[in-house]
N, C-alpha and C positions, 0 to 999 in steps of 0.2 A: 468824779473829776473827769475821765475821760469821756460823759455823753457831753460834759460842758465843752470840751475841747473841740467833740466832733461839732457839736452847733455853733461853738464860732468858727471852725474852720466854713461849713455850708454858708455862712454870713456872707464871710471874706469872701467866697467862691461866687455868691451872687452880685454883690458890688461889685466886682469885678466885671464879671459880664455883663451886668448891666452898665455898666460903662464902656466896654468892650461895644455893647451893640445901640447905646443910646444916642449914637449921629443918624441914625436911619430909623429911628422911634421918637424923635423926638416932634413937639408939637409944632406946627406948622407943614412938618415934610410931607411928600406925595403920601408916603406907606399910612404916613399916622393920620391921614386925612381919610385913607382907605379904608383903614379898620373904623374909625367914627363912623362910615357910611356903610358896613358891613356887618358890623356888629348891631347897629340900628335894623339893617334885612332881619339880623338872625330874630331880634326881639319879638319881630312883628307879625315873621314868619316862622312860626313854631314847626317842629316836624309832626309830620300827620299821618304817619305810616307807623305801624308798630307792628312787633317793638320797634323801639328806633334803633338807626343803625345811622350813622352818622360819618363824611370824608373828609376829615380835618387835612387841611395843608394850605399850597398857596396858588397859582394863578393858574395852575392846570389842574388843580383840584378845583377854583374857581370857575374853570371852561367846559368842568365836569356834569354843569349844570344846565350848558347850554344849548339848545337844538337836538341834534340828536346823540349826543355823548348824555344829556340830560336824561332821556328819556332809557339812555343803559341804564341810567344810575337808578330812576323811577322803577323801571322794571324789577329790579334786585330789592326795593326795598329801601334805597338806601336816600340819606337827605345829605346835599352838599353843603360844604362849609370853610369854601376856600376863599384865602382871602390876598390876592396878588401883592409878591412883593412880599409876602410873610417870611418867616425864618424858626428857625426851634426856639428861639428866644420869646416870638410873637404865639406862640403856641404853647407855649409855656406857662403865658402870664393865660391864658384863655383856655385852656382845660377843664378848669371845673367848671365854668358856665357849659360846656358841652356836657358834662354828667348830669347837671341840675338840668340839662334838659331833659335826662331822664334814659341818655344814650345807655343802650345793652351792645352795642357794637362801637367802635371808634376806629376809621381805619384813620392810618397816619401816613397821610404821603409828603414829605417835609424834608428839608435837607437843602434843594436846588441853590436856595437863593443863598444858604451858608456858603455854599462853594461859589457861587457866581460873587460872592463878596470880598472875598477875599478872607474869610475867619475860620479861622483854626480849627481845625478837624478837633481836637480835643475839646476847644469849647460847646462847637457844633454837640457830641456825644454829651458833654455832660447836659447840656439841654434837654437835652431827648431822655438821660434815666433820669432825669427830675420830671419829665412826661411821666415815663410810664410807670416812678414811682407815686404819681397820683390817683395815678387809675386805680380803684379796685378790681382786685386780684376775678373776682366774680363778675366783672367786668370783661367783655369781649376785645383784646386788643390785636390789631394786626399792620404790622408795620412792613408799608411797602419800600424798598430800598430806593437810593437815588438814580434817578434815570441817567441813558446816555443823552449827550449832545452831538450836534454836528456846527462845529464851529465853522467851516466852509462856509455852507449854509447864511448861518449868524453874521457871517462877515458882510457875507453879498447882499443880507436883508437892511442891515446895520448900519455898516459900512465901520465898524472897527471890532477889534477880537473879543474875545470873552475871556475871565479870567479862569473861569475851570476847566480841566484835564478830561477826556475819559478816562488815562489812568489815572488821576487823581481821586478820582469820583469814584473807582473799581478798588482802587486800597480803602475810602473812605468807608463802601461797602463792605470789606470783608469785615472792620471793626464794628460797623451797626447790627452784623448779624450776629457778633459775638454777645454784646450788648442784650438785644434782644433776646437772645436762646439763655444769655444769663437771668434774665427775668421771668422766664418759663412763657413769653409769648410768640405768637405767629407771624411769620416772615415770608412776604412775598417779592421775589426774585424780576421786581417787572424790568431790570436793566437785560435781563438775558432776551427775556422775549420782545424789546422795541431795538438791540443792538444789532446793528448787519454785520459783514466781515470786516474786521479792523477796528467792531468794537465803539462805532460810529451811531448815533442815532441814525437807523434808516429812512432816507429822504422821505419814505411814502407814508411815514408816520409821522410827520412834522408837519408845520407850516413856517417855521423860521429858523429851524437847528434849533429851538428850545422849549417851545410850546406845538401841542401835540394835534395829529388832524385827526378825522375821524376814527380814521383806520387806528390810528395809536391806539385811540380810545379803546376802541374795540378789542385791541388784545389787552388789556387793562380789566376790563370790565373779566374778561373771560377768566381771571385769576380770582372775582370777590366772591 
């Protein structure tokens, strides 16, 4: 009786969220248009490098791929798999397509657009242990935390504010690394090493307070 309770409790918990995040998945929007034409990349372009090792997240894991942040990633082994605009939700439902592809690594850099959305840090985390309660355990998981911003920046690119915190983002983190070291995986710290004083995405690692320039890159890559 009580595994029956706990599976509909999980039910009610995914209805939820999926309702919670289905205005920004649903068919027609920019995001759901993105993943149809990313997930068609991933089919077509299988990873070629083994083992595979593989950067699940969204639009900076996306730019992970590109130029020379690309060619970190190629260096290390590793195949990008970012898909702009994603969220733990979006990553969620796409998981096991990244095992069937045969990933022995999965790094997970995810989170951004939860907080730039406005959804609840709670739902955010239960996303994310339904991640990495898919993965197998024999499976390589390492979960990088959520980056800082520099909303200055974002304003002046933009021309209106962003909805997430550095402190927000910095409480959000301490509960991801809880989360994480609760699951017995690896946790990389990249808000410490892109934050300057005050906690701020450093100007010289961005190019808009939200997405990362080279140099970001570079200290990212230095943690895989």
């Amino acid at each position: 009786m009580r595994r029956f309770f706990e599976y509909v409790f999980k039910l009610w918990r995914w209805l939820v969220l999926w309702w919670t995040y289905r205005p920004i998945y649903k068919r027609g929007t920019p995001l759901a248009e993105n993943i149809k034409a990313r997930m068609a990349y991933f089919k077509r372009f299988r990873p070629v490098i083994f083992p595979v090792q593989v950067y699940v997240g969204d639009s900076n894991a996306e730019g992970f791929e590109i130029g020379t942040p690309g060619r970190m990633l190629a260096e290390r082994g590793i195949t990008g798999r970012g898909i702009g605009g994603d969220t733990t939700w979006g990553v969620r439902q796409r998981i096991r397509f990244h095992l069937k592809e045969g990933a022995q690594t999965i790094y997970l850099a995810i989170g951004t657009n939860d907080m730039g959305g406005g959804f609840d840090v709670k739902d955010m985390l239960d996303n994310y242990r339904a991640i990495l309660e898919q993965i197998p355990q024999a499976i390589r998981a390492v979960c990088m935390n959520i980056p800082p911003v520099h909303p200055d920046i974002f304003r002046r690119e933009y021309g209106y504010d962003m909805i997430q915190t550095n402190e927000g983002i910095k409480s959000a983190n301490v509960k991801l690394e809880e989360l994480v070291q609760e699951h017995g995986r690896e946790y990389r710290d990249i808000f410490s090493v892109l934050a300057c004083a005050g906690g701020k995405l450093c100007p010289e690692f961005t190019k808009d307070g939200l997405h990362f320039s080279d140099e970001g890159y570079a200290r990212i890559a230095a943690l895989l």
